[in-house]
MDAnalysis code that builds the backbone (N, CA, C; Angstrom):
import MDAnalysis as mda
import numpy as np

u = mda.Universe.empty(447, n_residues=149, atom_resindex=np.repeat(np.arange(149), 3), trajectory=True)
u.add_TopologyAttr("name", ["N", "CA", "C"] * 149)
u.add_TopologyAttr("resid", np.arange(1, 150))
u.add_TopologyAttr("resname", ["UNK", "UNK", "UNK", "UNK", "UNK", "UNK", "UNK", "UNK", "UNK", "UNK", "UNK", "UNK", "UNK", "UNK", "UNK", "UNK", "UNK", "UNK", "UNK", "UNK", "UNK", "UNK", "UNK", "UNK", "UNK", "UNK", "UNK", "UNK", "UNK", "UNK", "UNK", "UNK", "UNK", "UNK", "UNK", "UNK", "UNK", "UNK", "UNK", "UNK", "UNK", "UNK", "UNK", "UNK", "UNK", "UNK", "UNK", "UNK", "UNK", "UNK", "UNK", "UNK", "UNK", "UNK", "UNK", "UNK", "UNK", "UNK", "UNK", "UNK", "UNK", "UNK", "UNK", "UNK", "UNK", "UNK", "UNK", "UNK", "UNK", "UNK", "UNK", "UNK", "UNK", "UNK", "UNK", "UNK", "UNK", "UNK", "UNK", "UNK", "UNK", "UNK", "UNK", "UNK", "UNK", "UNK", "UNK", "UNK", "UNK", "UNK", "UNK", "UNK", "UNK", "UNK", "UNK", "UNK", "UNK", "UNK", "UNK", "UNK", "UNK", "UNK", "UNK", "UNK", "UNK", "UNK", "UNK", "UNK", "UNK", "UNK", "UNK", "UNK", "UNK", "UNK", "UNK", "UNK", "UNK", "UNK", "UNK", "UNK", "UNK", "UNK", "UNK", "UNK", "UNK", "UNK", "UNK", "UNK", "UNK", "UNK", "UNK", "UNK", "UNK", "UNK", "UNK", "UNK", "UNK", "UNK", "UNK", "UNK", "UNK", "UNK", "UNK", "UNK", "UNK", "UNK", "UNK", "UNK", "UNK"])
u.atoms.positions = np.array([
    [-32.005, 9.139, -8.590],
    [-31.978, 9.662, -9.934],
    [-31.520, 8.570, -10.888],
    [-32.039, 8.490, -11.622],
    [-31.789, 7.527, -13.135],
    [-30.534, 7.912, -13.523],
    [-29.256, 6.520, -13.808],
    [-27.696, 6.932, -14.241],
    [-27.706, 7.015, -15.779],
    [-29.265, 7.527, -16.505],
    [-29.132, 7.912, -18.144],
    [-28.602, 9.702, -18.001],
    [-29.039, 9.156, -19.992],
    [-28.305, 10.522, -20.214],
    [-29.012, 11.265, -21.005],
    [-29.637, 12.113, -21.626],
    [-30.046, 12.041, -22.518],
    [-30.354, 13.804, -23.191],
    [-30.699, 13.884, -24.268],
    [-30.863, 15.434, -24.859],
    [-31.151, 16.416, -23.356],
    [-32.173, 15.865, -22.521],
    [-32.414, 17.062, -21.672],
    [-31.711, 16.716, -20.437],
    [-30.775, 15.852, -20.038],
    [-30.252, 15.421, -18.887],
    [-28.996, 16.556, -18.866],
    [-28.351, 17.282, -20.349],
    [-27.643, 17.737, -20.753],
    [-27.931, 19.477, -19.857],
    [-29.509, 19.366, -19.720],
    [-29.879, 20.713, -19.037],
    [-30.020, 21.951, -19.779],
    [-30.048, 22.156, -21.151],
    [-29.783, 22.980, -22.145],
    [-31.095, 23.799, -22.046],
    [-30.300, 25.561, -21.785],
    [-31.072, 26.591, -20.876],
    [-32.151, 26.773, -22.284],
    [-33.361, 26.927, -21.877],
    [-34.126, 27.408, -23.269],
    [-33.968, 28.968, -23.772],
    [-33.136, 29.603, -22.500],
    [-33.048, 31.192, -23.229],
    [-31.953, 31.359, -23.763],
    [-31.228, 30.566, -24.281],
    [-30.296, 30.206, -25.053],
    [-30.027, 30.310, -26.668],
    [-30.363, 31.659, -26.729],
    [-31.156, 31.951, -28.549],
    [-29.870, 32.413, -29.371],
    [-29.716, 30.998, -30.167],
    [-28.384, 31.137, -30.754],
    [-28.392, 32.239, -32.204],
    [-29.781, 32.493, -32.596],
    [-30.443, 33.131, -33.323],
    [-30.451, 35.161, -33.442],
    [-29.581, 35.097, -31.823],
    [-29.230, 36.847, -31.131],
    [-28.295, 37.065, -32.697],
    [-28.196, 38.370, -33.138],
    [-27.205, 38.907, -33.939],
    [-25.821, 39.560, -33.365],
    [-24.756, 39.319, -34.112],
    [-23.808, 39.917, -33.250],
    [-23.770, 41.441, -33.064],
    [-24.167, 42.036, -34.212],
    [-24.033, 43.421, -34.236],
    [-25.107, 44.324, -32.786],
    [-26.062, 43.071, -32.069],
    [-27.330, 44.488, -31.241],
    [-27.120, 44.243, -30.398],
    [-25.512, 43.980, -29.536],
    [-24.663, 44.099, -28.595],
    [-25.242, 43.095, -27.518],
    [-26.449, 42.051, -28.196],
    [-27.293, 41.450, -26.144],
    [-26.184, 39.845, -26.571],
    [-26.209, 39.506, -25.578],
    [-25.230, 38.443, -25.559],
    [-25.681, 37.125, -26.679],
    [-24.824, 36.598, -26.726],
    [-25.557, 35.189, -28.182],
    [-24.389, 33.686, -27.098],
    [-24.921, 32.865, -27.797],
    [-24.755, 31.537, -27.331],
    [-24.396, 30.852, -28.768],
    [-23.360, 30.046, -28.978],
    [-23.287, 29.217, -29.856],
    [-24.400, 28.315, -30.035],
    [-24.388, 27.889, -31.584],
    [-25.636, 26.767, -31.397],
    [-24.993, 25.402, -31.249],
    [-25.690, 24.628, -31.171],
    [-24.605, 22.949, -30.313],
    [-25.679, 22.356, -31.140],
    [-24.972, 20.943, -31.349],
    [-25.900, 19.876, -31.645],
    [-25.561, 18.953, -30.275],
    [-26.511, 17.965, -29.788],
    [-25.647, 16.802, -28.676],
    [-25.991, 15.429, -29.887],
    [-25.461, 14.779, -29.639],
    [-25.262, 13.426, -30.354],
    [-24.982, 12.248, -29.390],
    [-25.783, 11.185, -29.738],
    [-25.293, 10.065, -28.802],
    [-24.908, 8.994, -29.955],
    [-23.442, 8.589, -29.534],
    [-22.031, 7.875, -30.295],
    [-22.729, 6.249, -29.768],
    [-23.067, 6.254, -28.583],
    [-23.588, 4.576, -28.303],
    [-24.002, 4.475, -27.019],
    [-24.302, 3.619, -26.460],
    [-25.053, 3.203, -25.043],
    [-24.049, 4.047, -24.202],
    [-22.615, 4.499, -23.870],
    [-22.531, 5.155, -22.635],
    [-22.097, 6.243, -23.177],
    [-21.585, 6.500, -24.330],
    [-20.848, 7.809, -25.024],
    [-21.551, 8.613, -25.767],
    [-21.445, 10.278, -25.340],
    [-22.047, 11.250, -25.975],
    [-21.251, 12.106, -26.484],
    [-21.846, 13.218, -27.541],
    [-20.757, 14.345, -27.490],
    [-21.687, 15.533, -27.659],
    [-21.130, 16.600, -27.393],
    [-21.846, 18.121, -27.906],
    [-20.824, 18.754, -28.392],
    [-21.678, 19.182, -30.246],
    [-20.586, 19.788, -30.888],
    [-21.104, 21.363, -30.951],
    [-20.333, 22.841, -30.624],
    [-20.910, 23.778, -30.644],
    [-20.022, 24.862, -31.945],
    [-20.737, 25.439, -32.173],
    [-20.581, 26.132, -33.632],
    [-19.772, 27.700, -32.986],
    [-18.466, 27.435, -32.899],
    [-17.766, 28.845, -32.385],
    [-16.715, 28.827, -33.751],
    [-17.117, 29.385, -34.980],
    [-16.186, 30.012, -35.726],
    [-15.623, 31.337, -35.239],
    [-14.282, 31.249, -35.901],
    [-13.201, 32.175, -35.319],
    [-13.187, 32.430, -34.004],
    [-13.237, 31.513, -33.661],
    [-12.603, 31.467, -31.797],
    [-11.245, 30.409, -31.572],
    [-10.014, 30.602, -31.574],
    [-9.239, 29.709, -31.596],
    [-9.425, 28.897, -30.041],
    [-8.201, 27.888, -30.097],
    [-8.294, 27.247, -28.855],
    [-7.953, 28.021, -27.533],
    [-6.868, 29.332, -27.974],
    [-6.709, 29.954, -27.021],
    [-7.784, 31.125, -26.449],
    [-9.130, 30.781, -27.219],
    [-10.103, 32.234, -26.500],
    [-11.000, 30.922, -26.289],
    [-11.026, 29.723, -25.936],
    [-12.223, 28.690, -25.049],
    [-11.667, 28.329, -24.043],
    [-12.454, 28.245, -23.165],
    [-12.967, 26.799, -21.803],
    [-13.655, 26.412, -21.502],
    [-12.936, 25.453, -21.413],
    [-14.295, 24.038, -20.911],
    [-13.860, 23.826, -19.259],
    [-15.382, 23.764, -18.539],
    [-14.694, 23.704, -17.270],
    [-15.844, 22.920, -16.572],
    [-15.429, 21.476, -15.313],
    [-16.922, 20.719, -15.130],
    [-16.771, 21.419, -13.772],
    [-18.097, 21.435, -12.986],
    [-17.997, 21.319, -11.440],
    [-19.310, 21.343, -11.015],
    [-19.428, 19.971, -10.191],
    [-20.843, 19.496, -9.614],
    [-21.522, 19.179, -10.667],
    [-21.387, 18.391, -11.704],
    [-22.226, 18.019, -13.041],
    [-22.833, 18.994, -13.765],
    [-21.891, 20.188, -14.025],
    [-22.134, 21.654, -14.658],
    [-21.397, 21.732, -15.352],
    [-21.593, 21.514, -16.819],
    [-20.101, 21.735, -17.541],
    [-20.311, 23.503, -18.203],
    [-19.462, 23.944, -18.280],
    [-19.608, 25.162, -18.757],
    [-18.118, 25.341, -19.593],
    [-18.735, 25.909, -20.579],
    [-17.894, 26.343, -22.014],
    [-18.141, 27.800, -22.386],
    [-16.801, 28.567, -22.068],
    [-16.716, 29.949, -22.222],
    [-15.637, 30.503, -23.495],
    [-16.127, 31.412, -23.893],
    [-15.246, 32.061, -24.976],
    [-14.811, 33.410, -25.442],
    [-13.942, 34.407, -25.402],
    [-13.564, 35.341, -25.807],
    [-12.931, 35.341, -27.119],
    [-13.464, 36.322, -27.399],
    [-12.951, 37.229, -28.806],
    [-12.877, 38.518, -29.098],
    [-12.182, 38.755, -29.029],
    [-12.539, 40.533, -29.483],
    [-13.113, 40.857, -30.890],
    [-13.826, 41.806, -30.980],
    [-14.512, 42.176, -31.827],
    [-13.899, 42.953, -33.073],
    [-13.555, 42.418, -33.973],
    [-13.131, 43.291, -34.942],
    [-12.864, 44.623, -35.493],
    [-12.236, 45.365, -35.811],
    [-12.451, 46.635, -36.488],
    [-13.978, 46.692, -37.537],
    [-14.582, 47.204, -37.544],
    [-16.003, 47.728, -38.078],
    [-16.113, 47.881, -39.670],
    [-14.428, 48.706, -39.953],
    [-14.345, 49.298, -40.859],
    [-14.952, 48.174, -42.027],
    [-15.693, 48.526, -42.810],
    [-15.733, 47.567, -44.165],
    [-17.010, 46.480, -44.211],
    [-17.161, 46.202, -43.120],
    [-18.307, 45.434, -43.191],
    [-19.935, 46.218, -43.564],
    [-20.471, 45.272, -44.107],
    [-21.881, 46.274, -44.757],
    [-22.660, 45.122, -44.210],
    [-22.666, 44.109, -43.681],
    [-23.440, 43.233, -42.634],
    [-22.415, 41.992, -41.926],
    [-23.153, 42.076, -40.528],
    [-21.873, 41.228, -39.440],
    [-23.177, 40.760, -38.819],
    [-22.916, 39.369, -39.218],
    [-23.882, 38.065, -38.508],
    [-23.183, 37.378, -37.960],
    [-21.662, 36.967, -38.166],
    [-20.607, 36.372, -37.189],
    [-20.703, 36.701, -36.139],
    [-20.983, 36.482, -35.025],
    [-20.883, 36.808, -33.712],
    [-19.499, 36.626, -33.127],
    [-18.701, 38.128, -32.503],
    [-17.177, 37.805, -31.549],
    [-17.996, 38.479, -30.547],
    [-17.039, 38.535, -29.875],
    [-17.573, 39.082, -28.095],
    [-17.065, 37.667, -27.115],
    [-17.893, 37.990, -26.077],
    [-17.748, 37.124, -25.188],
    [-19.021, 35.722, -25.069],
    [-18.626, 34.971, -24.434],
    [-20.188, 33.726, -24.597],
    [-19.596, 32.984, -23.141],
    [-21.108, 32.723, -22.632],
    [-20.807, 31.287, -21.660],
    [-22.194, 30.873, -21.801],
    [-21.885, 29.081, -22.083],
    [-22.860, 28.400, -22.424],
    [-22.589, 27.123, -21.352],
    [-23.850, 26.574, -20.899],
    [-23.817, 25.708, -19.652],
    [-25.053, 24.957, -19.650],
    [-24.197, 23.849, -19.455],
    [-24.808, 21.929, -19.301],
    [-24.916, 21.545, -18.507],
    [-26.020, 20.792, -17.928],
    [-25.937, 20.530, -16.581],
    [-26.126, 18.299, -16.914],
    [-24.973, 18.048, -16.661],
    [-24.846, 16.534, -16.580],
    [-25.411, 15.682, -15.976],
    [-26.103, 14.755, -16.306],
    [-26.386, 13.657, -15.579],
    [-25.434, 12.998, -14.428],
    [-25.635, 12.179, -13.822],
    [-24.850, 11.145, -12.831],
    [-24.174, 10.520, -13.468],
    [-22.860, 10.683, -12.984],
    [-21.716, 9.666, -13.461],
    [-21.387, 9.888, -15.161],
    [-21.630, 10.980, -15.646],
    [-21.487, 11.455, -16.754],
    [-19.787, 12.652, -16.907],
    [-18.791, 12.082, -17.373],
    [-17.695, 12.738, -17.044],
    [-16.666, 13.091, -18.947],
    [-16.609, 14.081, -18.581],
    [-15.747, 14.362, -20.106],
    [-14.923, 13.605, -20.209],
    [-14.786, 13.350, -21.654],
    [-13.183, 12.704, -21.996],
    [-12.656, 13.474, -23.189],
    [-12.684, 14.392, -23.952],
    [-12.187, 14.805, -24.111],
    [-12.794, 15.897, -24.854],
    [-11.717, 16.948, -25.679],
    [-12.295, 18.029, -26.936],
    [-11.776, 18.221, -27.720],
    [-12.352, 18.800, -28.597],
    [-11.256, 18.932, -30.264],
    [-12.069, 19.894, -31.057],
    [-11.138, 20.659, -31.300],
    [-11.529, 22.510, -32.214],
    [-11.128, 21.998, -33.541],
    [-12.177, 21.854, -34.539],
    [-11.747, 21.668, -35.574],
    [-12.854, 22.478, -36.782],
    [-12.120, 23.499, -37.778],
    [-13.208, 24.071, -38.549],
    [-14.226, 25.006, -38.143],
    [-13.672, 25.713, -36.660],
    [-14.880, 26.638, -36.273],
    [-15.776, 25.126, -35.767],
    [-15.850, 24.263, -35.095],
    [-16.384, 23.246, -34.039],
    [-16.001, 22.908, -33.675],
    [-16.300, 22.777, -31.763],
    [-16.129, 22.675, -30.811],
    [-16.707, 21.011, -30.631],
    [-16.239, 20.158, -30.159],
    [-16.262, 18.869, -30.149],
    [-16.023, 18.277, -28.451],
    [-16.774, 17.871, -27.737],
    [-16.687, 17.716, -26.243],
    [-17.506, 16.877, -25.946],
    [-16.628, 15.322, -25.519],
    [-17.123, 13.610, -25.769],
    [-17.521, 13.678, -24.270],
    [-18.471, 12.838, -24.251],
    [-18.583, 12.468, -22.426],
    [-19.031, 10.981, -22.298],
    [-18.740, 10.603, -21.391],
    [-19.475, 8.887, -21.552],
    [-19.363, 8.846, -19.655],
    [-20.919, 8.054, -19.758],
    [-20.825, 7.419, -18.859],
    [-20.862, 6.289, -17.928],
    [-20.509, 6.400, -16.957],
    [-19.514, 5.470, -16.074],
    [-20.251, 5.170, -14.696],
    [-21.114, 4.343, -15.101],
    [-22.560, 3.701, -13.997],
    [-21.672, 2.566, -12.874],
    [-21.130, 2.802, -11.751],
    [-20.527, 2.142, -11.062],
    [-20.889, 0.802, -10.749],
    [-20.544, -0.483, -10.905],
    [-20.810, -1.560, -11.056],
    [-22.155, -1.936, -9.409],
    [-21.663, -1.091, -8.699],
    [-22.816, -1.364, -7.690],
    [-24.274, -1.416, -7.778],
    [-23.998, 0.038, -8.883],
    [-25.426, 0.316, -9.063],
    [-25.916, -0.016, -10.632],
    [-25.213, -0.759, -11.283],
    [-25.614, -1.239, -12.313],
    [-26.368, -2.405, -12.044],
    [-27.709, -2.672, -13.138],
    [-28.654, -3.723, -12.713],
    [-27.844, -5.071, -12.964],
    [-28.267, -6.164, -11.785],
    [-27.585, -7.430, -11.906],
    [-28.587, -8.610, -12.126],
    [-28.018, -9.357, -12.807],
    [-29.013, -10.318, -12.892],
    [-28.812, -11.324, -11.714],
    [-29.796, -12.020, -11.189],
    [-29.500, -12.960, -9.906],
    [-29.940, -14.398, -10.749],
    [-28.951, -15.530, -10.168],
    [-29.208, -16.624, -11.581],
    [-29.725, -17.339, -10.634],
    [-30.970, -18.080, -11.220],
    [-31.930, -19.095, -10.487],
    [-31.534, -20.574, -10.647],
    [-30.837, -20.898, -9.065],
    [-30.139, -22.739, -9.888],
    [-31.768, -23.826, -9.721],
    [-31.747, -24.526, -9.772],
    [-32.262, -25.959, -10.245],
    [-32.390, -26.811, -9.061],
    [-32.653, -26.665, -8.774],
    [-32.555, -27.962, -7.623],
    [-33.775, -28.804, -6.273],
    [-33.565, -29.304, -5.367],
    [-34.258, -29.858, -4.930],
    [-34.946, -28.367, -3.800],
    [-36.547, -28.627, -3.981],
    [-36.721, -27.758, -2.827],
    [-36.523, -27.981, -2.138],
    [-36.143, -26.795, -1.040],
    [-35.696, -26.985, 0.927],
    [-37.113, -27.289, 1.290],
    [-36.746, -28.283, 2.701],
    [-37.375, -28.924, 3.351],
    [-38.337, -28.255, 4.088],
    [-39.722, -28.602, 3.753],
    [-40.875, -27.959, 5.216],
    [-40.610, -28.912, 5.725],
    [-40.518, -28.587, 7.302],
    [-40.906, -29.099, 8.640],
    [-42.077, -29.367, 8.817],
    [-42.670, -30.937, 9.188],
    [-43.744, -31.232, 9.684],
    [-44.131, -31.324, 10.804],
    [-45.241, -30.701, 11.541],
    [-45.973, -30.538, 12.445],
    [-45.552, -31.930, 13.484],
    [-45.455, -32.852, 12.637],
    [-45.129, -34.389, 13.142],
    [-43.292, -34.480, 13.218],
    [-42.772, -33.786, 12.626],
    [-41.324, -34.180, 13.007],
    [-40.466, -33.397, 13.707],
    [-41.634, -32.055, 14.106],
    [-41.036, -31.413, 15.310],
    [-41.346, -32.473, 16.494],
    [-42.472, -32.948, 16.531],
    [-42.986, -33.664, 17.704],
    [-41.802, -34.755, 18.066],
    [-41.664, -35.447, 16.996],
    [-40.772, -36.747, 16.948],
    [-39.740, -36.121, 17.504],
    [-38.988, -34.801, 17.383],
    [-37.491, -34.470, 17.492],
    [-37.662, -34.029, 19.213],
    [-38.735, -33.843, 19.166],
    [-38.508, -33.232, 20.432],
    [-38.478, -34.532, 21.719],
    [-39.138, -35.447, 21.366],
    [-39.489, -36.979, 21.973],
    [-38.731, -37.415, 22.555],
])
């Protein structure tokens, strides 16, 4: 497998319709952007207003990151339309090789979760340096003869 990374290496489910309403009870998914910061560092930022830090997790296992969230649902009373989505959510990434979190940050109703990766020097491409020098010797037909004499 290739040690990139990239929008679909991320694994992002297509029935994933961040577009569900909160009010017709079928489950919704935050919407995410992914962003790539530079050659090994990425992030995915996901759109969970009013979810504090204490109703998320982020959790990796086997290059599966999964980000879950509770909220309870408000009192009803007063609202004359509810497009905010509370309830419950689990949303799930499936990582490339050698692709490992470093960190997250809740800021403004966004969810912020950096990853970079970490291509082990073995399997990173090497260059082999070509020196200069005199070619090695063919053996002649005639100086095996001589050696052997």
């Amino acid at each position: 497998m290739t040690p990139t990374l990239s929008y679909l290496s991320f694994g992002l489910d297509p029935l994933s319709n961040s577009a569900d309403l909160a009010d017709t009870g079928a489950p919704w998914y935050p919407a995410c952007d992914v962003q790539k910061l530079d050659e090994e560092r990425y992030a995915i930022t996901l759109a969970v207003p009013g979810y504090g830090q204490e109703n998320l997790k982020i959790s990796t296992h086997d290059n599966l990151l999964t980000v879950t969230g509770h909220r309870p649902s408000p009192d009803q009373n007063g609202f004359i339309l509810r497009e905010i989505a509370t309830g419950d959510f689990e949303r799930k990434f499936q990582l490339a090789d050698y692709v490992s979190v470093t960190g997250a940050d809740l800021k403004d109703g966004l969810l912020r979760i950096e990853f970079v990766r970490e291509v082990p020097d073995e399997l990173k491409p090497r260059r082999i340096e070509i020196k200069s020098g005199q070619s090695p010797r063919l053996l002649q037909s005639n100086d095996n003869c001589e050696r052997a004499a």
